[in-house]
C-alpha positions, 0 to 999 in steps of 0.5 A: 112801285119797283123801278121796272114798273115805271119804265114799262109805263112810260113805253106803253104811254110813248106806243101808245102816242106814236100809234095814235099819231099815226092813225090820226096823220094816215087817216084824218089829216086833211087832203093837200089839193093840188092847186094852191088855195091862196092864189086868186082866181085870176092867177088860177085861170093863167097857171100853165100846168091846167090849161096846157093841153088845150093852149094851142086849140084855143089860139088857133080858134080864136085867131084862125091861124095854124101854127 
């Protein structure tokens, strides 16, 4: 086989690796979510970022006080 053949195969095969990559990292890589998944329930429940819109109703339905 001439010496041009084997360099020409070698780029095929890296495109065509990279293509697949590629492919595969855009359309079947797992989704991250947007919570953590190790932390256990009770930490989940106290994280700030879910609760903060309502932080301030619940205190002031559960002590009666405006504030």
């Amino acid at each position: 086989m001439p010496v041009i053949s084997w360099f020409s195969s070698f780029i095929f095969l890296g495109l065509s690796v990279s293509l697949g990559l590629l492919i595969y990292f855009l359309f079947y890589a797992p989704k991250k979510k947007d919570k953590e998944p190790d932390l256990p329930p009770e930490l989940e429940r106290q994280s700030p970022e879910s609760n903060d819109a309502s932080t301030l109703e619940n205190l002031e339905k559960k002590y009666g006080k405006k504030g």
